[in-house]
N, CA, C and O atoms as CSV, one atom per row, in Angstrom:
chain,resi,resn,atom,element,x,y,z
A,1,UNK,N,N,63.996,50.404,21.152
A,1,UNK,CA,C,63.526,50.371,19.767
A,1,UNK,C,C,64.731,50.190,18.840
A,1,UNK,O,O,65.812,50.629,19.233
A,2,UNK,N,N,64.642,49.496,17.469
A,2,UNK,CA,C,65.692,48.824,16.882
A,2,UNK,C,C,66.069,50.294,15.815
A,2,UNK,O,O,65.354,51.066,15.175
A,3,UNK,N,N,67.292,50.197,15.996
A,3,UNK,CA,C,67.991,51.332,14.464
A,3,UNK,C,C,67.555,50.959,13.591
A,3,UNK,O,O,67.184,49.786,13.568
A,4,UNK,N,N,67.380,51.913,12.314
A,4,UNK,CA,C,66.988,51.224,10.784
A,4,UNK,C,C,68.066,51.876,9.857
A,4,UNK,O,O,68.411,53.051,9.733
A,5,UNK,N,N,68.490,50.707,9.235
A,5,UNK,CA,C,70.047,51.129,8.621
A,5,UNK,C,C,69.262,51.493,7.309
A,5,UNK,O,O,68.404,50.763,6.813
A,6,UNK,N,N,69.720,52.903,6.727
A,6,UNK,CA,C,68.798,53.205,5.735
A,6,UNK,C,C,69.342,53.023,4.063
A,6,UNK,O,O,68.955,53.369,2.946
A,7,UNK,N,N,70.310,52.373,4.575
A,7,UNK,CA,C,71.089,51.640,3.258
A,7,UNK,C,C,70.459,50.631,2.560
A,7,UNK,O,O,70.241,50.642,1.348
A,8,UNK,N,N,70.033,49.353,3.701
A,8,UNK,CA,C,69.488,47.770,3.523
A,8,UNK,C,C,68.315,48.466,3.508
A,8,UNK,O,O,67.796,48.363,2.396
A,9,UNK,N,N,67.377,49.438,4.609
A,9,UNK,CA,C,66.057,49.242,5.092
A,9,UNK,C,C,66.019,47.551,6.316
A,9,UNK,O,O,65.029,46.867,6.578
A,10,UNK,N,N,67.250,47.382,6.733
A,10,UNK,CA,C,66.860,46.200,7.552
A,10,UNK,C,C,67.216,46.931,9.323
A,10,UNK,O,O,68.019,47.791,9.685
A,11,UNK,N,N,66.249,46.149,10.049
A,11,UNK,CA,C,66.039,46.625,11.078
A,11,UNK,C,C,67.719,46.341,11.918
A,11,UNK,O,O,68.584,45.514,11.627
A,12,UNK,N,N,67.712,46.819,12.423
A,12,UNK,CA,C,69.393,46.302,13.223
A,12,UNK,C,C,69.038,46.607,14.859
A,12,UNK,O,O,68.630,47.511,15.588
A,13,UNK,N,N,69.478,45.234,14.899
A,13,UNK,CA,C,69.479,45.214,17.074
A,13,UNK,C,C,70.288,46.208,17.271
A,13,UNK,O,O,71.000,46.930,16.572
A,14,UNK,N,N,69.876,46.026,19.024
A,14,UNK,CA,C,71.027,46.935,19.871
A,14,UNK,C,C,72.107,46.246,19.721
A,14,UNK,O,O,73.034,46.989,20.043
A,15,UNK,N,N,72.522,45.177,19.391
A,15,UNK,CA,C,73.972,44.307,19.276
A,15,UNK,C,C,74.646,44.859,18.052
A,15,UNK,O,O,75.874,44.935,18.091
A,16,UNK,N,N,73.918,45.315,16.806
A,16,UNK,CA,C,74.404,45.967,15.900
A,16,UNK,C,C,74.007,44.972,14.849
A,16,UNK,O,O,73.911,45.189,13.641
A,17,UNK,N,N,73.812,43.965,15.424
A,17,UNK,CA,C,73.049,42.635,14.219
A,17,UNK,C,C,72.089,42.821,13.226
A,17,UNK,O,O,71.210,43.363,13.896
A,18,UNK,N,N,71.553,42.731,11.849
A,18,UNK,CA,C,70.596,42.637,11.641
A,18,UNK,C,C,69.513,41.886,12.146
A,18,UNK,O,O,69.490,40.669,12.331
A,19,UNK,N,N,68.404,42.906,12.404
A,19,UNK,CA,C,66.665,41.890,13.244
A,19,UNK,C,C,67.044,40.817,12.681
A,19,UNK,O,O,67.475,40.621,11.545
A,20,UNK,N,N,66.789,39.870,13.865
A,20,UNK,CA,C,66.441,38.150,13.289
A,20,UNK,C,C,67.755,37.826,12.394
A,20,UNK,O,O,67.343,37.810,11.234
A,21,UNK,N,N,69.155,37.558,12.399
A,21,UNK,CA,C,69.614,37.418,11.761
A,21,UNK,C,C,70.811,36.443,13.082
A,21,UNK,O,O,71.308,36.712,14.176
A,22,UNK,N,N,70.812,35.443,12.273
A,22,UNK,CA,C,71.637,34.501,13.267
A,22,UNK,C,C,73.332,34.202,12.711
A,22,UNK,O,O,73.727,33.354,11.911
A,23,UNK,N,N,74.061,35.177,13.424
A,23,UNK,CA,C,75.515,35.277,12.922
A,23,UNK,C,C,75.950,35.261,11.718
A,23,UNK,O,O,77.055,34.849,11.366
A,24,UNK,N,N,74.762,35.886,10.756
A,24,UNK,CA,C,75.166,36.101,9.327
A,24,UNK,C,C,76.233,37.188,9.238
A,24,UNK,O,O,76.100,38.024,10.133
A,25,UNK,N,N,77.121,37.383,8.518
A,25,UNK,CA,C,78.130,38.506,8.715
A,25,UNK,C,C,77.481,39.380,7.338
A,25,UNK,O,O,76.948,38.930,6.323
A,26,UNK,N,N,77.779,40.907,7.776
A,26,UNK,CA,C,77.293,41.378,6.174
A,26,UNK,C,C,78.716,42.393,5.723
A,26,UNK,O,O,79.386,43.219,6.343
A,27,UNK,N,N,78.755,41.847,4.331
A,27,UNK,CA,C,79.760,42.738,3.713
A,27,UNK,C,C,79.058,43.525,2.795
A,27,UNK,O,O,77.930,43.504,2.304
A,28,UNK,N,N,80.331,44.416,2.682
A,28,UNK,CA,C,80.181,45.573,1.034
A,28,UNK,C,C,80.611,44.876,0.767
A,28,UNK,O,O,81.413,44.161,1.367
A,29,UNK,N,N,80.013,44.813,-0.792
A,29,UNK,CA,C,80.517,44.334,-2.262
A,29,UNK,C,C,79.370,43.580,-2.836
A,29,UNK,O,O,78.432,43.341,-2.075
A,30,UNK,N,N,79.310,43.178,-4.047
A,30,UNK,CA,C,78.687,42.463,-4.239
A,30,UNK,C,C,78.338,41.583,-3.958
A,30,UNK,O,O,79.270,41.157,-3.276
A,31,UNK,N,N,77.405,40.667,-3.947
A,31,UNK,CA,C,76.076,39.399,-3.924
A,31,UNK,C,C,77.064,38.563,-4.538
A,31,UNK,O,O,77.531,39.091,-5.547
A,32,UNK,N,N,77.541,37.431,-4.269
A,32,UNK,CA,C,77.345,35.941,-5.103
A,32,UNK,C,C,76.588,35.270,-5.537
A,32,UNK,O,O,76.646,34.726,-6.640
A,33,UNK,N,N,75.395,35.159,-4.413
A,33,UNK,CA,C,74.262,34.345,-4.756
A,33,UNK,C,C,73.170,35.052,-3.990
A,33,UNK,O,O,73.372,35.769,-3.010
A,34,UNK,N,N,71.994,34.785,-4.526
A,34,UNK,CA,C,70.815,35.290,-3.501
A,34,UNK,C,C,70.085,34.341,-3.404
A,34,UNK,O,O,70.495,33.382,-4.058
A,35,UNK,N,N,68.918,34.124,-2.728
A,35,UNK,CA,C,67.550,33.622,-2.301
A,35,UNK,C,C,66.802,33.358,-3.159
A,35,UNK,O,O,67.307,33.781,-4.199
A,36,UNK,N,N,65.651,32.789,-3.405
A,36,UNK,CA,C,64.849,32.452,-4.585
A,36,UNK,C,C,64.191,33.821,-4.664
A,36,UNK,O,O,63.927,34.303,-5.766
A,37,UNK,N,N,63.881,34.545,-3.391
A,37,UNK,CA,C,62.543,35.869,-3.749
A,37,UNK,C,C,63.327,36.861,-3.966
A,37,UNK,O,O,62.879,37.891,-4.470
A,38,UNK,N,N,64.750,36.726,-3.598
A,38,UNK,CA,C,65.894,37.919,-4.456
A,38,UNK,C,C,66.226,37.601,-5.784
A,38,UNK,O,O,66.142,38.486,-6.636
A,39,UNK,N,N,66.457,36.880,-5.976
A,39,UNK,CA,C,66.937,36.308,-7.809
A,39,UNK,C,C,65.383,36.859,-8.371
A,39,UNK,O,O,65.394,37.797,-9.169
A,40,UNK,N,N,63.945,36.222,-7.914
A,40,UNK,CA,C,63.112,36.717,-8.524
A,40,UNK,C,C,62.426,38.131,-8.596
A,40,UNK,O,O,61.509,38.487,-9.336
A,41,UNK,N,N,63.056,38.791,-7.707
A,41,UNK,CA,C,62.881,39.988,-7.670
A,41,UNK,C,C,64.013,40.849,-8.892
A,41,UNK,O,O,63.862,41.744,-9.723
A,42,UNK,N,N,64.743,40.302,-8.594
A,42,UNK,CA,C,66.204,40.702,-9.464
A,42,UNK,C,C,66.029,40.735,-10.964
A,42,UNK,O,O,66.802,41.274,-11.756
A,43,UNK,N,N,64.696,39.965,-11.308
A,43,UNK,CA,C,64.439,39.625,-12.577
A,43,UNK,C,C,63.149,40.134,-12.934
A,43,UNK,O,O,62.807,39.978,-14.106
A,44,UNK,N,N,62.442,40.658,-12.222
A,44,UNK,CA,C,61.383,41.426,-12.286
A,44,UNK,C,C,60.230,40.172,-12.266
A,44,UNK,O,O,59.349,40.478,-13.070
A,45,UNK,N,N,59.948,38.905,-11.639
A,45,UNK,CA,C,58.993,37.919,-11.413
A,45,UNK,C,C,58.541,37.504,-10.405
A,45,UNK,O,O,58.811,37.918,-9.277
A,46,UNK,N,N,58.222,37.132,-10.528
A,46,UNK,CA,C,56.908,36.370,-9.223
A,46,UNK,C,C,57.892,35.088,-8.786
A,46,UNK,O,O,58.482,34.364,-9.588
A,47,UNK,N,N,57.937,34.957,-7.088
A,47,UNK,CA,C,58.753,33.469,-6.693
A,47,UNK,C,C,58.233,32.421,-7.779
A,47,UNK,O,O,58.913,31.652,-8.460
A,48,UNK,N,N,56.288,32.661,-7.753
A,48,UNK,CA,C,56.361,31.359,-8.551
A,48,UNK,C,C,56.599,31.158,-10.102
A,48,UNK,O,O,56.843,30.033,-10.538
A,49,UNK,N,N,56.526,32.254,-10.919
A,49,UNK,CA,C,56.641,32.415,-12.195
A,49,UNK,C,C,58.880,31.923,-11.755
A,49,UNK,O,O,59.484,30.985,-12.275
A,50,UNK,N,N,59.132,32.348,-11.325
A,50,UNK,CA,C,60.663,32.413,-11.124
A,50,UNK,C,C,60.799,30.480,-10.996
A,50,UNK,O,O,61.401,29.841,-11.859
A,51,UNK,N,N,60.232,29.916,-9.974
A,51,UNK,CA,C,60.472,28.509,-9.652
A,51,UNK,C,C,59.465,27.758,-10.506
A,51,UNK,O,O,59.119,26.768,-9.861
A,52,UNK,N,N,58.726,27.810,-11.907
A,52,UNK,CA,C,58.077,27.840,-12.859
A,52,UNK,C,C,59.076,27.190,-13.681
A,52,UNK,O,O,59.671,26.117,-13.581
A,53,UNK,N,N,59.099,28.323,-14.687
A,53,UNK,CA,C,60.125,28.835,-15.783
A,53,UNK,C,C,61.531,29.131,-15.586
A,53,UNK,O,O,62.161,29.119,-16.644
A,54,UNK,N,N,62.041,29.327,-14.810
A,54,UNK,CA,C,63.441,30.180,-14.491
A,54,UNK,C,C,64.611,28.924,-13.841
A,54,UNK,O,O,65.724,28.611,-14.262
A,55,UNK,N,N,63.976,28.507,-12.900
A,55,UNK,CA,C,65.164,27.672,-11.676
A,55,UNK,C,C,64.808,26.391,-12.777
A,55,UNK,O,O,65.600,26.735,-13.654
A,56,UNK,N,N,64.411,25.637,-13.112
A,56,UNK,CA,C,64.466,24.374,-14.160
A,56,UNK,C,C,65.513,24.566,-14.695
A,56,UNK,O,O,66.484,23.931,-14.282
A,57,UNK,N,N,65.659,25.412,-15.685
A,57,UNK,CA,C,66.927,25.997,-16.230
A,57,UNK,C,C,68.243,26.535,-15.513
A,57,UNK,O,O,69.189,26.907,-16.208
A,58,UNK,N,N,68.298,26.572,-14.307
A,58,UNK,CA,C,70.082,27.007,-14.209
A,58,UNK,C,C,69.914,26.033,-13.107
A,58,UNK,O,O,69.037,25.221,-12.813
A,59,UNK,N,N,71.491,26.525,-12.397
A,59,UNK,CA,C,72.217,25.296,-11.565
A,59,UNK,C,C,72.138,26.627,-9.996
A,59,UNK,O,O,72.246,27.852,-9.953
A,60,UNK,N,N,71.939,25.732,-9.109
A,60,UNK,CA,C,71.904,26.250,-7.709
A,60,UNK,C,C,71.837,25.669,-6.793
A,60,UNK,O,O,71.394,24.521,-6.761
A,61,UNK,N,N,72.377,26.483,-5.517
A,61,UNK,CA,C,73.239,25.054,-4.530
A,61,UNK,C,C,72.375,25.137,-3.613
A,61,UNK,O,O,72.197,26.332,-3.377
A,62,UNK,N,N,71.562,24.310,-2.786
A,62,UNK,CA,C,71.301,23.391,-1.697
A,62,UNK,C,C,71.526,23.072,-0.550
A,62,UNK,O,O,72.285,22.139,-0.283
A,63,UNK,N,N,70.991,23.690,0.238
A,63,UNK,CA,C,71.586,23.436,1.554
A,63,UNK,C,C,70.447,22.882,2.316
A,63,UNK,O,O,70.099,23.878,2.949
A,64,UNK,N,N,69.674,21.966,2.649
A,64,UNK,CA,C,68.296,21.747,3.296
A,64,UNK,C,C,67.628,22.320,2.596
A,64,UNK,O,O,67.663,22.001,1.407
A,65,UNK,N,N,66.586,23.592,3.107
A,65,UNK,CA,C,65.650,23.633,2.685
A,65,UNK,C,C,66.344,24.972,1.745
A,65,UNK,O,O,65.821,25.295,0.679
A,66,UNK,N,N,67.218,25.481,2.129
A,66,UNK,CA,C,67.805,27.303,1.440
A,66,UNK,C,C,68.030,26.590,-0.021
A,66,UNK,O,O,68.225,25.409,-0.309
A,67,UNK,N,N,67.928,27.755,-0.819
A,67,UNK,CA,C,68.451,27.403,-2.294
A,67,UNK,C,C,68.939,28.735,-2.591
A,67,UNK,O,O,68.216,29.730,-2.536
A,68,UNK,N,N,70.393,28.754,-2.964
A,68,UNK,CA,C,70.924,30.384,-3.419
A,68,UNK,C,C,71.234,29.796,-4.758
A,68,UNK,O,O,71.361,28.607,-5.053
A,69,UNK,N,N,71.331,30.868,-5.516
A,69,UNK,CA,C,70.807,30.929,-6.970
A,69,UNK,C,C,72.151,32.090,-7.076
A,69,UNK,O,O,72.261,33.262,-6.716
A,70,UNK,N,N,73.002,31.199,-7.701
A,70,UNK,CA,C,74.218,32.498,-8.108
A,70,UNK,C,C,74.040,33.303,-9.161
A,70,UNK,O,O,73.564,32.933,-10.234
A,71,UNK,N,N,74.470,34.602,-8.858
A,71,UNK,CA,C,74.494,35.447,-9.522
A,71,UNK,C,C,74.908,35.652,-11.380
A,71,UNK,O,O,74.518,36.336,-12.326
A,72,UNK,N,N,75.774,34.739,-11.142
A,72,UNK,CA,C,76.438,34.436,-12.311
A,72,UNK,C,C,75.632,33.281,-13.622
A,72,UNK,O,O,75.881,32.977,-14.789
A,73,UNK,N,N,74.390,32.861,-12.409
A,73,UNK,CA,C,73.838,31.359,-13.370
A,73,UNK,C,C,72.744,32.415,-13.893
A,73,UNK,O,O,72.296,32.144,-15.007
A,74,UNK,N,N,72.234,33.582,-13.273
A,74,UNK,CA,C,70.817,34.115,-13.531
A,74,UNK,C,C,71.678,35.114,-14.871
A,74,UNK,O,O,71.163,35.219,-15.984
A,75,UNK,N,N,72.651,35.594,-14.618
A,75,UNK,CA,C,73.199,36.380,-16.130
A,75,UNK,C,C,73.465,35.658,-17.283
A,75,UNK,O,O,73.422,36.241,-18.367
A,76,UNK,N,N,73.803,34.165,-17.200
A,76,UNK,CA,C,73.933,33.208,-18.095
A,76,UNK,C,C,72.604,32.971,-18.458
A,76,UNK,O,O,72.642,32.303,-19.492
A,77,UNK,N,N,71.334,33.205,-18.091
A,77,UNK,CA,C,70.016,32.742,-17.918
A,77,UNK,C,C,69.925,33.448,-19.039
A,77,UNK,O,O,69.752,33.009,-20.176
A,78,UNK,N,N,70.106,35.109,-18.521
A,78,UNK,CA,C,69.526,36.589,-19.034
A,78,UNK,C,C,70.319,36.063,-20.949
A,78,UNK,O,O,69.890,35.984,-22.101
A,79,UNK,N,N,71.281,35.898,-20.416
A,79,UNK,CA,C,71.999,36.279,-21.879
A,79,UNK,C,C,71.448,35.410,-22.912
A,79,UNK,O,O,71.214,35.879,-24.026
A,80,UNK,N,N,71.096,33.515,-22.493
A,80,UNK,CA,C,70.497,32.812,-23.080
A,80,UNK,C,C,68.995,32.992,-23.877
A,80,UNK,O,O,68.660,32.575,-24.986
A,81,UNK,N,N,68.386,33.613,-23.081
A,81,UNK,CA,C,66.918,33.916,-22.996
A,81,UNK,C,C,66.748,35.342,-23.408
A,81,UNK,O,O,65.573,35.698,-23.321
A,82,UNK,N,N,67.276,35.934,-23.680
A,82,UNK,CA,C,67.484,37.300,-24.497
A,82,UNK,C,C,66.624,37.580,-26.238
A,82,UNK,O,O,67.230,36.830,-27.004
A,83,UNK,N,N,65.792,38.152,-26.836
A,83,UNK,CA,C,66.153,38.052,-27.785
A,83,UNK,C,C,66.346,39.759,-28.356
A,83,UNK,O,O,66.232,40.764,-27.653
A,84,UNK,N,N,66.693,39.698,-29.950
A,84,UNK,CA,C,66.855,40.461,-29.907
A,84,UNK,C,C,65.150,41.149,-30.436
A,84,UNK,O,O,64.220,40.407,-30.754
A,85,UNK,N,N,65.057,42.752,-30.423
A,85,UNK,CA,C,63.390,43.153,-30.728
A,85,UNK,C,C,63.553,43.346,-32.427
A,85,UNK,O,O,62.747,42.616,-33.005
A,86,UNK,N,N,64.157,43.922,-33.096
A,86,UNK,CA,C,64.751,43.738,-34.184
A,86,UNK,C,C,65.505,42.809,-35.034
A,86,UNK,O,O,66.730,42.925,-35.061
A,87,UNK,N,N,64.911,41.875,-35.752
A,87,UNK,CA,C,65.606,40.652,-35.741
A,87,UNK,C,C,67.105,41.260,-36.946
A,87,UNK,O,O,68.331,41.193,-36.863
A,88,UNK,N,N,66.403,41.662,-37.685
A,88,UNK,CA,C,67.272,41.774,-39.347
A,88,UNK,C,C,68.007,43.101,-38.683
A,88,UNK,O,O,69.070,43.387,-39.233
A,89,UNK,N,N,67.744,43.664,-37.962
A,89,UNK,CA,C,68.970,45.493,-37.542
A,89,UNK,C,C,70.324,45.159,-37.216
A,89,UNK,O,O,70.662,44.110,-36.668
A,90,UNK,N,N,71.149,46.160,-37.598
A,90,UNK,CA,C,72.608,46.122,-37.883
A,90,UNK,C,C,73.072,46.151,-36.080
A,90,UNK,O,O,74.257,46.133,-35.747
């Protein structure tokens, strides 16, 4: 039966691998980029409200079918798309 690393919640082989995970290496530290259902999670939306409204607007890289969505394009997103709730407050 597989360990459950209770950090991720991801299942980890007897090899020490994450389940299903094909020589991905995992570090501490922060994310560069995530996944479309992580960025949209990250933002509190729906994949499709996210690939809607959201991915039209920023830049993200391509690999076949993967699309990671850097971290840095979704805070440029946030900051753009911001407003304020108080327009006239000091």
């Amino acid at each position: 039966m597989p360990e459950t690393d209770t950090t991720e919640g991801v299942a980890a082989a007897p090899n020490g691998r994450a389940a299903g995970a094909r020589g991905v290496a995992t570090i501490s530290g922060p994310r560069l980029a995530l996944s479309r259902a992580e960025a949209a999670a990250s933002l509190g939306v729906s994949v499709d409200s996210f690939e809607r409204y959201i991915q039209p607007e920023i830049r993200f890289v391509r690999r076949g079918r993967l699309r990671l969505i850097p971290v840095s394009e979704l805070t440029k997103w946030l900051d753009a798309n911001a407003a304020k709730t108080l327009e006239g407050s000091p």
